[in-house]
Structures are given as structure tokens and as C-alpha cells.
SEFI-117600 format. One line per field, with one value per residue (C-alpha): residue number from 1; residue in one letter; x, y, z. Coordinates in steps of 0.05 Angstrom, whole numbers, plus 32768, in hexadecimal, padded with zeros to 4 digits. Layout:
pos <- c(NUM  ...)
code <- c(A  ...)
px <- c(X  ...)
py <- c(Y  ...)
pz <- c(Z  ...)
//
This chain:
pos <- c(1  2  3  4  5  6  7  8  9  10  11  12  13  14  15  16  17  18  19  20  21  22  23  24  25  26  27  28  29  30  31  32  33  34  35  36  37  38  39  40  41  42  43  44  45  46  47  48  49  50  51  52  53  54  55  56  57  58  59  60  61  62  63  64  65  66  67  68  69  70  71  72  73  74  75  76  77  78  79  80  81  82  83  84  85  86  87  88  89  90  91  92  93  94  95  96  97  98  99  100  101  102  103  104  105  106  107  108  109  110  111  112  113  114  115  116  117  118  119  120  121  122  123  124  125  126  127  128  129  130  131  132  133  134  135  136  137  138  139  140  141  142  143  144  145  146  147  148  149  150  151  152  153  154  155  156  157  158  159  160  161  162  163  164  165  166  167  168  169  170  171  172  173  174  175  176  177  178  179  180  181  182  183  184  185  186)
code <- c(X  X  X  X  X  X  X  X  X  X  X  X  X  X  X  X  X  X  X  X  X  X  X  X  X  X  X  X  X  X  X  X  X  X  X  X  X  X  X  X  X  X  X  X  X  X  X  X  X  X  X  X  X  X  X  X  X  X  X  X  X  X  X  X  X  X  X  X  X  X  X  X  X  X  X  X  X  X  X  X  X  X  X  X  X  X  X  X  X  X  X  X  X  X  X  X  X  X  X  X  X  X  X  X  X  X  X  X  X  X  X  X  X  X  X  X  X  X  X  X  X  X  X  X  X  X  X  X  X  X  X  X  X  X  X  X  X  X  X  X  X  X  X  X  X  X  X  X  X  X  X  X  X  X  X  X  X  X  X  X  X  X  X  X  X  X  X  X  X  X  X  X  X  X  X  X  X  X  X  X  X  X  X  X  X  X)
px <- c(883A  881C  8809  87FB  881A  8838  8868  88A3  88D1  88B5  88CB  8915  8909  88CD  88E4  88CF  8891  8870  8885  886A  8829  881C  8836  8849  8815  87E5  87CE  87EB  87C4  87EA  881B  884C  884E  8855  8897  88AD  88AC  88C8  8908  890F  890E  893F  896B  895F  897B  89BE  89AA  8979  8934  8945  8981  8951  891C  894E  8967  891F  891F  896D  894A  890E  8935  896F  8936  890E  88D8  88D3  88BD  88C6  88B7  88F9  8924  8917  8945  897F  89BE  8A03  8A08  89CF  89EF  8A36  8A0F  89DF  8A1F  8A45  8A08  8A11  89CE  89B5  89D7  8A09  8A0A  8A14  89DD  89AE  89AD  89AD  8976  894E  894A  8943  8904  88EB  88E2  88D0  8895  8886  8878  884D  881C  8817  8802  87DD  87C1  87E6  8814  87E7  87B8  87F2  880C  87C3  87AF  87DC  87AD  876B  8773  8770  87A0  87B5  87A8  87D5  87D8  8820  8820  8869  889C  88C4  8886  8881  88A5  88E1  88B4  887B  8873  884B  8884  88AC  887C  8877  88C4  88C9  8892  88B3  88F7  88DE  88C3  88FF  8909  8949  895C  8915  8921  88EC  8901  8900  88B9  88A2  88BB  8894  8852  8853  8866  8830  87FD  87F8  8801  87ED  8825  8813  8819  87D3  87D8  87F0  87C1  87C6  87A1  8767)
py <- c(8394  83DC  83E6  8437  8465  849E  84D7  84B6  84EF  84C0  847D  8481  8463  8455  8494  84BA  8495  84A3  84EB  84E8  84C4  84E7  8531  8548  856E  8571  85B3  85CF  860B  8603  8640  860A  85DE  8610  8629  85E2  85E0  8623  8610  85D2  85EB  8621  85F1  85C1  85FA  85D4  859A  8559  855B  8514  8520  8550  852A  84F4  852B  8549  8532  8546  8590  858E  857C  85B6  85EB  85D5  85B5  85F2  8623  8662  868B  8675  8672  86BB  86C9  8692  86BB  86AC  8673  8649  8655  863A  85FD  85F2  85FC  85BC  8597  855A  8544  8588  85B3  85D8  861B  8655  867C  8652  8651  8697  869E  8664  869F  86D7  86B5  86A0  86F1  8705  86CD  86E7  872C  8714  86E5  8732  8753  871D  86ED  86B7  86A4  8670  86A3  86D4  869A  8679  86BE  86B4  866E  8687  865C  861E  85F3  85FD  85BB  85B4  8579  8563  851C  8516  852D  854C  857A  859D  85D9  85F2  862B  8651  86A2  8699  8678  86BB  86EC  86C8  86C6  8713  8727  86F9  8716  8763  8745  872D  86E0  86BE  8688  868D  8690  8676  8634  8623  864E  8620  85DB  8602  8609  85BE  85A5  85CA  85BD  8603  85DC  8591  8580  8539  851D  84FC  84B8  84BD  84A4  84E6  8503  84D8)
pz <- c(8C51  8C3E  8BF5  8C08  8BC4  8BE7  8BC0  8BA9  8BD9  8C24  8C02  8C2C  8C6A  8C9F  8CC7  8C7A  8C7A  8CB7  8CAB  8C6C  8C87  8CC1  8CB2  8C77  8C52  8C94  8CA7  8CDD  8CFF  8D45  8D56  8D77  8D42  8D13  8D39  8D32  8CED  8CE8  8D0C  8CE9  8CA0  8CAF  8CC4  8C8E  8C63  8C3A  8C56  8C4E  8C6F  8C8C  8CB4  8CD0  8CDA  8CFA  8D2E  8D35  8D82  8D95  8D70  8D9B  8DD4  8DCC  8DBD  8DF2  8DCF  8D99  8DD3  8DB2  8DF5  8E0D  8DD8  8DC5  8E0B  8DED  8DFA  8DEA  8E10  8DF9  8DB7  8DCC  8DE6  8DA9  8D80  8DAE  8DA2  8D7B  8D6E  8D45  8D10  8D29  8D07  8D27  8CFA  8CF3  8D44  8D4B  8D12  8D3D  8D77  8D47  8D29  8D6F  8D7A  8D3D  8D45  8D86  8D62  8D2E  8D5E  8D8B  8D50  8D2A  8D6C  8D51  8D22  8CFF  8CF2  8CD1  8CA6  8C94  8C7F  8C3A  8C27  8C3D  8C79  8C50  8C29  8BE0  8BBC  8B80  8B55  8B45  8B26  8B3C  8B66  8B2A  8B1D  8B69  8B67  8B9A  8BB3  8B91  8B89  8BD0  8BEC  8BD6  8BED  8C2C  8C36  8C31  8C57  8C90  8C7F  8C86  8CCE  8CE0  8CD0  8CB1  8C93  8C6D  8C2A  8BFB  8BEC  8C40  8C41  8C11  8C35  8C6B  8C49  8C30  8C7A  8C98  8C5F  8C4A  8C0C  8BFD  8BCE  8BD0  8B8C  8B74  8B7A  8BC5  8BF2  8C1B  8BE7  8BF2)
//
């Protein structure tokens, strides 16, 4: 049996363990993956990150494995069908705002090169290391999360408020957020 201290928040189940393990907090400088994440926590929006994480695949498999390129040209139709599809969350906005934000990505990787190097820009290309003892102490979002959120809002986003750009920066390890005595820390 393991004897690895991770946060307290992974402790559910094995599927929040190996996220926790193997993702959470890692940085993540690839434009694909990025997208992933992006789609993900706007979707997690009113939700918990774990029913997510349990319909991650019937996600990558409805937005055809988080390929931005084509979802930008999602029409009416593929919103009927993502909305009859059981395995996501079906909401009508949170679709549309999937495609929205697949263009408005689009734009900033043409004017930036890529949209790693856009969002990277606002850590200096390197994590923030904060040192939360527990999981009562890490914030919702941070003033960064906010001034993130509106910059992507004046380009076009939705569903990016600054509580979901936060969830963002910790996923993609803009931000380690693992509490100190977790062995990802190490």
C-alpha cells in the first residue's frame, strides 16, 4: 500500500489520484493540451471537477479529441448532437462557448504563435509556487486569475470567469498549489 501525502482535495477515489499524481499542478506548455483544459473547466462551471474528470473521454470523444481547428466550424447541428449526448454536459452555452473559445484561441495563437506562449507570458513562463499548508488556505482565484479572465473576455472567451481561470492555472501548473507536505512538492 502507498504511504504518498498528497492534498487532502485527490483523496476521493483512484480516478482523483492518478489525476492528482500525474496532472494536476504539472506544467503544461502544449497548445492542445491547453485547449483541453480550457474546455473542461468551462464546463466544470456549477459543477464537480470529478464528474468531469469521469466523462473526460465521452468529452474528448464528442469534441474530437479537443481539436480546436474543427470545432471552430461546429454549426447548429453539432450542437443539437452534443446537446443529445449523454456522456458530456449538456448545456446549450457552455457548447456554444466550447466553439466560441475554439476561434477566439485560433486568433490569439495568429497573433501570439501560440497560445502557450500568450498565456505563459502572465508567469514569466514559469510556475508560481505558493505555499498553502492546507486546502482551506488556497484561494478560489487570485487578482491574476481576474486579470487573466478579462483580458480573455475582451478577446472573446466565455464561460471564463476568474474562479474557472484559476482552476485553469492550477491544472496546467501555471500555479503549483500543492500544499507542502504533498509529495508533488518534492
Amino acid at each position: 500500500m502507498e504511504n504518498k501525502i498528497r492534498c487532502a482535495w485527490c483523496e476521493k477515489d483512484d480516478l482523483y489520484r492518478d489525476y492528482h499524481d500525474n496532472e494536476w499542478g504539472n506544467p503544461v506548455y502544449d497548445d492542445d493540451k491547453l485547449f483541453e483544459f480550457l474546455v473542461l473547466e468551462t464546463f466544470q462551471a456549477g459543477v464537480s471537477w470529478h464528474l468531469i474528470l469521469k466523462k473526460r473521454e465521452n468529452f474528448r470523444k464528442a469534441f474530437l479529441n479537443f481539436d480546436y481547428h474543427q470545432i471552430a466550424f461546429f454549426d447548429d447541428y453539432e450542437v443539437e448532437k452534443l446537446m443529445k449526448d449523454a456522456g458530456i454536459i449538456r448545456n446549450t452555452l457552455k457548447i456554444k462557448s466550447a466553439i466560441n473559445n475554439a476561434k477566439a484561441f485560433i486568433k490569439i495563437q495568429e497573433e501570439y504563435g501560440s497560445f502557450s506562449k500568450f498565456i505563459w507570458n502572465y508567469v514569466d513562463g514559469k510556475p508560481i509556487v505558493n505555499h498553502f499548508n492546507s486546502l482551506s488556505e488556497i484561494p478560489a482565484y487570485t487578482p491574476l486569475a481576474e486579470k487573466i479572465s478579462k483580458d480573455l473576455k475582451k478577446r472573446g472567451f466565455k464561460f471564463i470567469g476568474p474562479t474557472t481561470m484559476y482552476a485553469h492555472m492550477q491544472a496546467t501548473g501555471m500555479v503549483n498549489d500543492h500544499v507542502v507536505d504533498c509529495w508533488k512538492r518534492k
